[in-house]
N, C-alpha and C positions, 0 to 999 in steps of 0.2 A: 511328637515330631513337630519341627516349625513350620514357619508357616512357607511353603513353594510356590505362588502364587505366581499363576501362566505355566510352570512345567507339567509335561504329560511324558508318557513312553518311558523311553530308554533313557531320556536326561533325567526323569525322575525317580526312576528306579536304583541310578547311581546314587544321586543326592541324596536320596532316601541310607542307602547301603553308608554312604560318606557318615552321615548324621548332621549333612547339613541344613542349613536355612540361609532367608531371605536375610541381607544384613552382614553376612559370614566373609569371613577374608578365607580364599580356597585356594589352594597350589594344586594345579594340574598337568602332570606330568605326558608333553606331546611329543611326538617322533623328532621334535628340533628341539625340545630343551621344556625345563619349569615355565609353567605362565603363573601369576600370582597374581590376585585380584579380589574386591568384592562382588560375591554374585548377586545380580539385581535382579529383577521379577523382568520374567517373558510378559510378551503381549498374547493376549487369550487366542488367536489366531495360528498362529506358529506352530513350527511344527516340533515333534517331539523328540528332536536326536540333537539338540543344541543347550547348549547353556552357555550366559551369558556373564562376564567378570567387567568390571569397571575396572581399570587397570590406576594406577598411582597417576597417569599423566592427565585424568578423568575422561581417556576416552574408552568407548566399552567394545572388546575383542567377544566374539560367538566362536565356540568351541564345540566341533561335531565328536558327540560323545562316543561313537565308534572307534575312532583315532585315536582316540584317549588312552596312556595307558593305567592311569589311573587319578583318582581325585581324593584331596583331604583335607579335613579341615583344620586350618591353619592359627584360626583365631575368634572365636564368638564375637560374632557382632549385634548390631542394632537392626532391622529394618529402613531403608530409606526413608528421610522425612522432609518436609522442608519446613522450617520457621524464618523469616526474614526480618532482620537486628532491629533492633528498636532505633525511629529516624534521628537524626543527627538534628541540632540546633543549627538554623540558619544564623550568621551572622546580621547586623541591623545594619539598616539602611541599606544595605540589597534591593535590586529591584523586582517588584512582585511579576513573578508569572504564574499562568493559572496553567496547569499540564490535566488533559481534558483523555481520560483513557476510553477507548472502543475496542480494545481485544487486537486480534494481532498478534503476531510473530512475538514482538516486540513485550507485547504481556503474557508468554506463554512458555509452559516448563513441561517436558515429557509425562504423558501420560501411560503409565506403566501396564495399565488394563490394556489396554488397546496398540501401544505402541506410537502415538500418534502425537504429533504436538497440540497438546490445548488451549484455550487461556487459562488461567490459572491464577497470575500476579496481577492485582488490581494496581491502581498509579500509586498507590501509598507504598504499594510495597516495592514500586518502581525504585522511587524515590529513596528508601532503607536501603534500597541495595545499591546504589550509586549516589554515597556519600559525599562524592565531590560536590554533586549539585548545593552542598551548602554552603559552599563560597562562593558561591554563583550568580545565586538570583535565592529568595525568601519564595520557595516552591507551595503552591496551593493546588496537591492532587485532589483530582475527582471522575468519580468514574462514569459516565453514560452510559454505556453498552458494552458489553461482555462476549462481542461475535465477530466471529471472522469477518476477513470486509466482503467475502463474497456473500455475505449476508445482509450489508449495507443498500439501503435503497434515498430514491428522494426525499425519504419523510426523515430517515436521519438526517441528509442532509440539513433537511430545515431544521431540525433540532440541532445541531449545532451549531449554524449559521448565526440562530439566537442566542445561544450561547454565548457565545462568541460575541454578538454586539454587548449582550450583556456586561459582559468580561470588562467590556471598553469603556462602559459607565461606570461601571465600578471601580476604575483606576487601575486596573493592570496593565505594567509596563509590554506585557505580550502576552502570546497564547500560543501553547504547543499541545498539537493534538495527538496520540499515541496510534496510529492508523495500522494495518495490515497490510501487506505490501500490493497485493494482489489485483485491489482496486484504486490501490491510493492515487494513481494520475486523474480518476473519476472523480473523486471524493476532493483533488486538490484544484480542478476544474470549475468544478461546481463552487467552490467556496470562494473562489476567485470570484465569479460574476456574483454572487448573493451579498458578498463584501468588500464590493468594487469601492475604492476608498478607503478601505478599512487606515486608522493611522496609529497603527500598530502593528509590529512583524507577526503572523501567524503563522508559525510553525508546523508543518505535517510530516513527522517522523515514523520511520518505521524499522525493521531487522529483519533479514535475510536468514538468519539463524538464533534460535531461540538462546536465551541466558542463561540454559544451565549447560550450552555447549563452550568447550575453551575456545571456537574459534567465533564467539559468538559477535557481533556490530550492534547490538543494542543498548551498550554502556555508552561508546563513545559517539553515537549517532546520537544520543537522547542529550550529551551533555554538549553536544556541540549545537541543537536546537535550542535547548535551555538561555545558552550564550548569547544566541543570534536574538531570540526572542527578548531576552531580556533590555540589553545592551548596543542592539545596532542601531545606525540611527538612519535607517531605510525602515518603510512598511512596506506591505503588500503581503500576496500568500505564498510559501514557497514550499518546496521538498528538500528536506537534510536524508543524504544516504551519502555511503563512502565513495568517495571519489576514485578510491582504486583499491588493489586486492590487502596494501598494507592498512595498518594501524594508525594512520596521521592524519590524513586530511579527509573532509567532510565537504561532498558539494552540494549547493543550495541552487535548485531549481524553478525557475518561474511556473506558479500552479499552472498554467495554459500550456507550457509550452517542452511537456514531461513525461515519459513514457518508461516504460519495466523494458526493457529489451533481453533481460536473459532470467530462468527461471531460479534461479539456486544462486550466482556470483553476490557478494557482495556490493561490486559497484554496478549493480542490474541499471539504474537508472541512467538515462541520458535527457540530456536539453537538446532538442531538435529544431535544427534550422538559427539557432540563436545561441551566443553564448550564456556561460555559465552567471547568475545571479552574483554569485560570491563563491568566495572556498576558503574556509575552517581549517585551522589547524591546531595543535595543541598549547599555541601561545595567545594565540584571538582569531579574527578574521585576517586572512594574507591578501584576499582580491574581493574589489568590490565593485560590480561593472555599473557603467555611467548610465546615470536618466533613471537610476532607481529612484521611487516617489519618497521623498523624508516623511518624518514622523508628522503628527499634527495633523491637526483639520477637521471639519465637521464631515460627519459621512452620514448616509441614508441606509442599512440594509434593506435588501427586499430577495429576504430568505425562502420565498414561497417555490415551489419545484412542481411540477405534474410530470408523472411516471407516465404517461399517455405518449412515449415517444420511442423509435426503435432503431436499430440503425443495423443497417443490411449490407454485407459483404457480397459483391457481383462476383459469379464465377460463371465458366463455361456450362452452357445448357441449366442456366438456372430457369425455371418454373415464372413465367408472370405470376402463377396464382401466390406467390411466398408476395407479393404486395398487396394483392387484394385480401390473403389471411391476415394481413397485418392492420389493413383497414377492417377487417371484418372484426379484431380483435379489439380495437375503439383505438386505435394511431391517430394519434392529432398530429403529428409532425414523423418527417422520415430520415434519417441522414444515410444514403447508400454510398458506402464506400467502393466506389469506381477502379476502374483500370486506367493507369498511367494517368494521363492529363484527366480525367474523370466522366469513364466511357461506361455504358452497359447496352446491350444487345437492345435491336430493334423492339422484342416483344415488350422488354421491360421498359422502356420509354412512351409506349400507348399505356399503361396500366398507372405509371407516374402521372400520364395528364393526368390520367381519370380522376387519381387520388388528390393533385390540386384542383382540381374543376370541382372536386366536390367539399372544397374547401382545407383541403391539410397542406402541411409545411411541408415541401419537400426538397433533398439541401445532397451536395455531391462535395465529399471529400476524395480524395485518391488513396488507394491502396499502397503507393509509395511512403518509401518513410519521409523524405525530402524533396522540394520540388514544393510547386503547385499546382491543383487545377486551373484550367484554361478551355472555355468550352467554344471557344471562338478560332481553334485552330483546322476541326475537322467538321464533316454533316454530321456525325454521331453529335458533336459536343453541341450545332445549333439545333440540331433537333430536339437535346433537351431544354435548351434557352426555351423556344418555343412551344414545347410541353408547362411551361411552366417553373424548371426545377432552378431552386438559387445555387451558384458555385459558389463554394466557401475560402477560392484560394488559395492559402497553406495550412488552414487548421488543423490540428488534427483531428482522424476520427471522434477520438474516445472522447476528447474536449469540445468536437460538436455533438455531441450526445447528450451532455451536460448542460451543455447552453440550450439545445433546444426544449429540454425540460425545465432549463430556468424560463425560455422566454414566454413556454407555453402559459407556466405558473405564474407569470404577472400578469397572465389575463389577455395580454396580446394576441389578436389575430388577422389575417388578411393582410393590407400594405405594413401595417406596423410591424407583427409580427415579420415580415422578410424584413423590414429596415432595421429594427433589434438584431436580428439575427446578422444581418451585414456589418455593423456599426461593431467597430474594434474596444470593447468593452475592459475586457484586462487583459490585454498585450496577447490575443489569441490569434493577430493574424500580423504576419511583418511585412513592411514596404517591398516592392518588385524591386528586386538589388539586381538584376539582369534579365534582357528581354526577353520574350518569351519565343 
């Protein structure tokens, strides 16, 4: 018998009867008509009254074997495999970009055991599989890390931070990093302030949907990063994700100033408070917004990060002691994301002096998406003035998070540290466009 791998029970017992396997083109006959399909392996979890067919349009139908009134096989097949084509010849004189993979959506293909998306496709194999990129830009994949981004911490960041400078002595006309979506506001935050100047586009691309799905964004997100990376003639670091639920256009968000807003959408990401960098479409760049930095120039990284920093969301009846476990945990810096203009309760603003009194960075973003703090409106907001705690204006959370663990990492502390942290480093905080 072949091989059934993930079927148990009553789906197994059919297939078994059928004579089929894994690989098989099966016609199963339902109360509405023939379904015809290859059957793929279940995930080990599942339960045993289903079987699964990949349908001709590649998306795959679960078929409760009860209902069934019967199964056959249609066609012997192979097992599922993947091999990905041998890479295509970039054309010359293309400009070199170095595409830098970390795992992600975007390097990732169903994993059949488990049912789960993994990574799987390293950037070489990115690259094979979206052949356009050879007209492109002269692609130099390489892979760093192989994990999802909620796996990503500050010491990645340094690591590719360096990277990255490296890239820029080495003569690459840009750099696009292959990220996970999950964290990537964090990761493009962070790489913002490490590579303040950078004078090359850095690219942080990702996919909502892995590339063995048909309705997958990791083809044309990657080549529309590839484009910007190679060929714009802006630097700085940005995010490529679709601009909307079609196939066309690609928007490029400033690393400061970028957030996930929906789980699953394709165009999950938004630029907050600011407009859009640029927008992609499938003939070149259509929009390129003003006071982007041009290419060129000498730049300094200072790629160094300290994970010693935490950042706490205020709620009703929250605990003082969630700041003193945070100090008690070694917090060198705190960013609490406040209410409205950037409030938190009585008890929590004794426990903040304490934590500045005894030397840590403590910084108040708002729990709004838009807007700024302002701690000069009510007694909650002076009373934290006078605890000690810096307002950060419009930042956002996730992006003061990142800055405080860059600013921790340079070694900064006491007035310096708060004057780093206030001083507009890469486009993380914007002008008062209306009074408060």
């Amino acid at each position: 018998m072949g091989d059934l791998s993930g079927y148990g029970g009553d789906a197994l017992k059919s297939l078994k009867e059928a004579g089929a396997a894994i690989g098989d083109v099966l016609e199963a006959k339902t109360p509405w008509g023939e379904v015809t399909g290859t059957l793929v392996p279940r995930y080990l979890y599942g339960d045993g009254d289903h079987l699964v067919l990949k349908l001709r349009s590649g998306y795959n139908v679960g078929l409760r074997v009860s209902g069934l009134k019967g199964v056959r096989v249609v066609a012997k097949g192979e097992k599922p495999s993947f091999s990905p084509p041998a890479p295509p010849k970039p054309a010359k004189g293309l400009p070199r970009v170095l595409i830098i993979g970390t795992g992600g959506t975007i390097a990732s293909r169903i994993d059949y055991r488990t049912g789960a998306v993994g990574p799987a496709i390293t950037a070489a194999e990115l690259y094979s599989l979206v052949p356009e990129l050879s007209g492109i830009a002269q692609v130099h994949p390489e892979i760093m890390f192989d994990i999802f981004s909620e796996n990503i911490t500050p010491k990645h960041w340094s690591r590719l931070a360096r990277r990255v400078a490296k890239a820029v002595k080495e003569g690459f006309d840009g750099v696009v990093v292959a990220h996970g979506t999950d964290t990537l506001g964090y990761t493009a935050a962070a790489l913002s302030f490490a590579l303040a100047g950078v004078p090359v586009p850095v690219v942080l691309v990702g996919a909502q949907r892995s590339s063995d799905r048909p309705s997958s964004d990791s083809s044309l997100n990657l080549i529309a990063a590839v484009s910007v990376a190679g060929t714009a003639r802006f630097s700085g670091v940005y995010v490529a994700m679709h601009l909307g639920e079609s196939d066309d256009k690609i928007a490029f968000h400033r690393g400061t100033r970028v957030r996930k807003n929906h789980t699953s959408r394709r165009d999950a990401f938004v630029s907050v408070d600011v407009p859009l960098a640029a927008v992609w479409g499938r003939s070149g760049l259509e929009y390129v917004s003003e006071g982007l930095p041009a290419r060129g120039g000498a730049f300094r990284p200072r790629p160094r990060f300290d994970g010693r920093a935490a950042l706490i969301k205020f709620y009703p009846s929250m605990p003082a002691g969630a700041i003193r476990a945070a100090r008690r945990a070694g917090a060198k810096a705190l960013v609490i994301e406040g209410t409205g203009l950037g409030h938190v309760s009585k008890e929590l603003t004794k426990e903040l002096a304490a934590f500045v009194k005894a030397g840590g960075l403590a910084c108040m973003t708002s729990q709004c998406i838009e807007g700024r703090v302002n701690l000069n409106v009510y007694d909650t907001g002076r009373d934290l003035i006078h605890a000690g705690v810096l307002p950060l204006d419009d930042m956002l959370s996730e992006t003061a998070l990142a800055k405080a663990m860059w600013v921790i990492g340079t070694g900064a502390s006491g007035a310096r540290a708060r004057e780093l942290m206030s001083a507009n480093v890469a486009g993380e905080t914007t002008p008062r466009t209306f009074p408060s």
